[in-house]
N, C-alpha and C positions, 0 to 999 in steps of 0.2 A: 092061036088065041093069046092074046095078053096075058099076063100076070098079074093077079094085082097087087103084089111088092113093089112091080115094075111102076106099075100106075103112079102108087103112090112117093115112089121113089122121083119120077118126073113131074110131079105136081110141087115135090119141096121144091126139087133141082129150079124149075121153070119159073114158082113165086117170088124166089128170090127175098123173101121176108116168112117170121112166125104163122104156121097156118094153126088155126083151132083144128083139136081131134074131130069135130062135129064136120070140116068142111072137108075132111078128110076121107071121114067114115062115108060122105054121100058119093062118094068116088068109086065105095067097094061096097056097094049095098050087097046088105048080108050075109058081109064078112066080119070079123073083127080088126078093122084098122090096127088098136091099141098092139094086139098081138103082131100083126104082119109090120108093123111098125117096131116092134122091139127086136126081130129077126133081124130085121136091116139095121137097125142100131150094131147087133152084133157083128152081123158079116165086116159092117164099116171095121168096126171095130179089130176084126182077127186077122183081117187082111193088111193093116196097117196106112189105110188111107191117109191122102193129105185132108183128105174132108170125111167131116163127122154129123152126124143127125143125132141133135139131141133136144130132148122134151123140158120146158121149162112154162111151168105155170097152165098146164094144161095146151100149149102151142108145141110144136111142132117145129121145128126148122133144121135146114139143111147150112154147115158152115165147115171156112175153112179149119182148120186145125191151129190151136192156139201159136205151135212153133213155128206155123207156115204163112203166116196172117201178116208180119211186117212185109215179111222178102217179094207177097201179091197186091199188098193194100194197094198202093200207085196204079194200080191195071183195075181195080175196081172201079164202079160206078159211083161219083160222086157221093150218091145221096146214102150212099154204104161205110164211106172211109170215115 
């Protein structure tokens, strides 16, 4: 069975842009998104990712890491750099 950290972890990965918590939450019904979403914030975080998940204005997105972000910007998607 899925996870659904995992879920939501592949729905940032996959958007590729801010998700709302609300389109988030209909991914894990009857779970706490907010929470399983601050989990993976941390794991990002203790493990020392080039990519980080962080919550801004009630969205949601998945990004590179501010020190990592010139040396990939070029390998991005236009509509991204």
């Amino acid at each position: 069975m899925t996870g659904d950290k995992e879920i939501l972890e592949a729905a940032l990965f996959a958007s590729g842009e801010p998700l709302d918590i609300s389109q988030l939450s209909n991914l894990v019904k009857g779970k706490n998104a907010r929470e399983l979403l601050q989990q993976l914030m941390e794991e990002y975080s203790q493990r020392g990712s080039a990519l980080e998940i962080k919550e801004i204005e009630g969205r949601v997105v998945m990004q590179v890491m501010p020190e990592y972000a010139e040396k990939v910007r070029s390998l991005a998607p236009k509509e991204l750099r």
